[in-house]
N, CA and C of each residue as an Amber inpcrd file, in Angstrom:
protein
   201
 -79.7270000  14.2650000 106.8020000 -78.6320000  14.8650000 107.5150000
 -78.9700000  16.3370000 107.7670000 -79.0350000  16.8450000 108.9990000
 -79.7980000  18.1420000 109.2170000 -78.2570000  18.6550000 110.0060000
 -78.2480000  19.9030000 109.2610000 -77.3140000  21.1360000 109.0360000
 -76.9180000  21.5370000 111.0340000 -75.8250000  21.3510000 111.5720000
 -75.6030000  21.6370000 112.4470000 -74.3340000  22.5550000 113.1960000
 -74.0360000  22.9430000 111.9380000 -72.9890000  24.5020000 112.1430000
 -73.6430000  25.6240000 111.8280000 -73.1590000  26.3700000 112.7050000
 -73.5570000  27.8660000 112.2650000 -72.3770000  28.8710000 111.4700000
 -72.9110000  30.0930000 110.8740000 -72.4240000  30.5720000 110.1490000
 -70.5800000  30.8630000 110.5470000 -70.9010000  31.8950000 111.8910000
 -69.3730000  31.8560000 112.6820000 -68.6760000  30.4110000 112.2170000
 -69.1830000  29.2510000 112.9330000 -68.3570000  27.6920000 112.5690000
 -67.9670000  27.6700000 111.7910000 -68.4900000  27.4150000 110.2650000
 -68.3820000  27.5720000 109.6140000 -67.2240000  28.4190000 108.8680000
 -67.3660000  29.6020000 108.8860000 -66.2120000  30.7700000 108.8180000
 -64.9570000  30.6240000 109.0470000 -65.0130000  30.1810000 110.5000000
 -63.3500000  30.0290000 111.2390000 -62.7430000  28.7900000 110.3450000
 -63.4290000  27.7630000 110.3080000 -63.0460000  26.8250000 109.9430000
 -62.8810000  26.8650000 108.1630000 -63.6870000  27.5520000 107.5230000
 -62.9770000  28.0410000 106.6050000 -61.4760000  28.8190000 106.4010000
 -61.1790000  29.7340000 107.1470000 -60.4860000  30.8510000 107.6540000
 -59.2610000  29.6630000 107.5800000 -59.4100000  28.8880000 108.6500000
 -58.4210000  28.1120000 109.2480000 -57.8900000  27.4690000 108.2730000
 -58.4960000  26.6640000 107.4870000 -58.1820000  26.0210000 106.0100000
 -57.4930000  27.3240000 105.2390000 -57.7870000  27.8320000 105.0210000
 -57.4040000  29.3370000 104.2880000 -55.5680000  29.0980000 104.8020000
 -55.6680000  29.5110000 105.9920000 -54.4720000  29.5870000 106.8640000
 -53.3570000  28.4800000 106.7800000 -54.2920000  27.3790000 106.6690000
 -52.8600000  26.0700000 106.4740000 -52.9090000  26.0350000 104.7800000
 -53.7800000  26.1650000 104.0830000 -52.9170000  26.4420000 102.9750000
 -52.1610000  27.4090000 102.2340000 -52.2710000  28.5950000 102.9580000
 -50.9340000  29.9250000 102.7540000 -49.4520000  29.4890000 103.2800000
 -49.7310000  28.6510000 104.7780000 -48.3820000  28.2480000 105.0610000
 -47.6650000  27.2990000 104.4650000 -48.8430000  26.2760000 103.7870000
 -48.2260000  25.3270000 102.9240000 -47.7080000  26.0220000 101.7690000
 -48.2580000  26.7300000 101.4120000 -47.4830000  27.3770000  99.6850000
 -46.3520000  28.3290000 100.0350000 -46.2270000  28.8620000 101.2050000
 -44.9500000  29.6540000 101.3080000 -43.9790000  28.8660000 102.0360000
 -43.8070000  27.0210000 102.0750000 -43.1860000  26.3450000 102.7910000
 -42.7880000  26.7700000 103.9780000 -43.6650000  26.9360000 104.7720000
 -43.6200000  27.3940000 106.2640000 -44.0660000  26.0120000 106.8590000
 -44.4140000  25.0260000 106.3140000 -45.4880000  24.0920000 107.1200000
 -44.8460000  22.6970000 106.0070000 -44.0450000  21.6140000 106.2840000
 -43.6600000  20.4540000 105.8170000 -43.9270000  19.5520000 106.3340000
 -43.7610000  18.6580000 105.7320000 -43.7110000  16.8250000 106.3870000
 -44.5380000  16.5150000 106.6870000 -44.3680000  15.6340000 108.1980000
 -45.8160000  15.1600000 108.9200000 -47.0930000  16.4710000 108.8190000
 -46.6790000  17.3300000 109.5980000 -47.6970000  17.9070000 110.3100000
 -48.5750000  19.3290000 108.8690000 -47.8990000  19.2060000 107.5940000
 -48.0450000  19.6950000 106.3980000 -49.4840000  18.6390000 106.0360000
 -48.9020000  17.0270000 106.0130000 -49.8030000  16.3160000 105.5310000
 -51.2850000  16.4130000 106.7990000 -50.8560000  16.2310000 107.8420000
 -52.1830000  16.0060000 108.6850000 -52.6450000  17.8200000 108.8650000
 -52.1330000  18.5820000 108.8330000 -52.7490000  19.6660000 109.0370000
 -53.1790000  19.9430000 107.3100000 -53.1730000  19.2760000 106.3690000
 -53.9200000  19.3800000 105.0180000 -55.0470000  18.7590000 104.9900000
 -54.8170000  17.2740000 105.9750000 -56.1260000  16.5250000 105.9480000
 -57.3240000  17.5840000 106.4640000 -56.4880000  17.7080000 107.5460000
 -57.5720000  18.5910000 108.6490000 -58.2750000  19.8460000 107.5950000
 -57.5260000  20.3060000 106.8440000 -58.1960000  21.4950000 106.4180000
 -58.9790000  21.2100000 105.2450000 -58.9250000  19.7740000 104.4160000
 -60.1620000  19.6220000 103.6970000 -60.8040000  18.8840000 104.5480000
 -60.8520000  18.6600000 105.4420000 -62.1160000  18.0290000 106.4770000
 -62.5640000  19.5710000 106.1680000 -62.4010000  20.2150000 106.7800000
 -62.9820000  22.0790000 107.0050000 -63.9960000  22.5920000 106.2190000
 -62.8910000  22.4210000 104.7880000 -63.6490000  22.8140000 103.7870000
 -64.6200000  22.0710000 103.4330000 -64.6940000  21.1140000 103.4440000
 -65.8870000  20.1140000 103.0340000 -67.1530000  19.9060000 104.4110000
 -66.7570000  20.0430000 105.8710000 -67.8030000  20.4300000 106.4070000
 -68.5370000  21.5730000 106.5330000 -67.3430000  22.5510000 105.9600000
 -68.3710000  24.2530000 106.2220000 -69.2990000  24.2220000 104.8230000
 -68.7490000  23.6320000 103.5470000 -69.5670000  23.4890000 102.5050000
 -71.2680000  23.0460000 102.9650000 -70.7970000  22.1470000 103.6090000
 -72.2590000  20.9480000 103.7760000 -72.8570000  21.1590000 105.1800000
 -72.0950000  22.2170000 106.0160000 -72.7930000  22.4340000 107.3980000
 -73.2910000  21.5680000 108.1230000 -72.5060000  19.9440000 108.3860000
 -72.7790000  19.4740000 109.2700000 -71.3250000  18.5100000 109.8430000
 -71.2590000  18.8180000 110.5700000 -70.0130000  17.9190000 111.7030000
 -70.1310000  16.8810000 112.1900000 -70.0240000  15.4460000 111.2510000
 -70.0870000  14.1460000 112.0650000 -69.8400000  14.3260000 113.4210000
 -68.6640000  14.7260000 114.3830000 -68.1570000  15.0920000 114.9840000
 -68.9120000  15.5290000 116.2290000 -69.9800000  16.5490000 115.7270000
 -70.8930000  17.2200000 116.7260000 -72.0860000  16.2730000 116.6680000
 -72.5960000  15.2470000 116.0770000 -73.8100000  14.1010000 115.9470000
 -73.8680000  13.8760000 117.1560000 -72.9350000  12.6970000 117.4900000
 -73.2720000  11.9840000 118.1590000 -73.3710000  12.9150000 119.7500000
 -72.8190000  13.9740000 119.9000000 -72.8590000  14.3590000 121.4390000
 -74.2390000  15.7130000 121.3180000 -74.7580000  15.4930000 119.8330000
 -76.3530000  16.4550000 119.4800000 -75.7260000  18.0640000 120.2550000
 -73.8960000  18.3050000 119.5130000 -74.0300000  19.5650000 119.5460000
 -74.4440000  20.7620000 118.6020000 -74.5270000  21.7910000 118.2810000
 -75.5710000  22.3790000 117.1260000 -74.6140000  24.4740000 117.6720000
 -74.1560000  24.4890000 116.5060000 -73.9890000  25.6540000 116.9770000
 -74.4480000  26.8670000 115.8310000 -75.9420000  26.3350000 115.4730000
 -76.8860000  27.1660000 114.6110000 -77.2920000  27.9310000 116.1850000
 -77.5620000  29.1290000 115.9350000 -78.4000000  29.8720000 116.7840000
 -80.0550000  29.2000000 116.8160000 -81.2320000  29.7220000 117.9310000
 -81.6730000  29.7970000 118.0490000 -82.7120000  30.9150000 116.9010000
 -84.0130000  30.1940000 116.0420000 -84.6740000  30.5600000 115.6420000
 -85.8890000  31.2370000 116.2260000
C-alpha cells in the first residue's frame, strides 16, 4: 500500500476531525449528523495516520508533491 496523501491532506483532515470533535463535546453537533460526521472524522484520523486514501486508489489520485 504506497502512501498517497500529502502532508497539507493530511493536516486539514486532521484539523477537520479536531473540529467535529470540539463540536461534539460542547453539544453543538447531535443525532444523525453527530454520528456520521464522527464516522467521517475517524475515517480522517486513521487515513492521515497511514497516508493513504482508499478513496483516491482507484481514480490513481496522489496529492504527495513531486520529488
Amino acid at each position: 500500500m504506497q502512501k498517497n496523501m500529502g502532508i497539507i491532506d493530511r493536516t486539514i483532515r486532521v484539523l477537520l476531525a479536531i473540529v467535529v470533535g470540539i463540536l461534539y463535546m460542547t453539544d453543538n453537533l447531535s443525532g444523525t449528523a453527530a454520528i456520521i460526521l464522527g464516522i467521517l472524522a475517524v475515517v480522517f484520523i486513521l487515513t492521515s495516520a497511514i497516508g493513504f486514501c482508499p478513496l483516491y486508489f482507484p481514480f490513481k489520485i496522489s496529492t504527495i508533491g513531486k520529488k
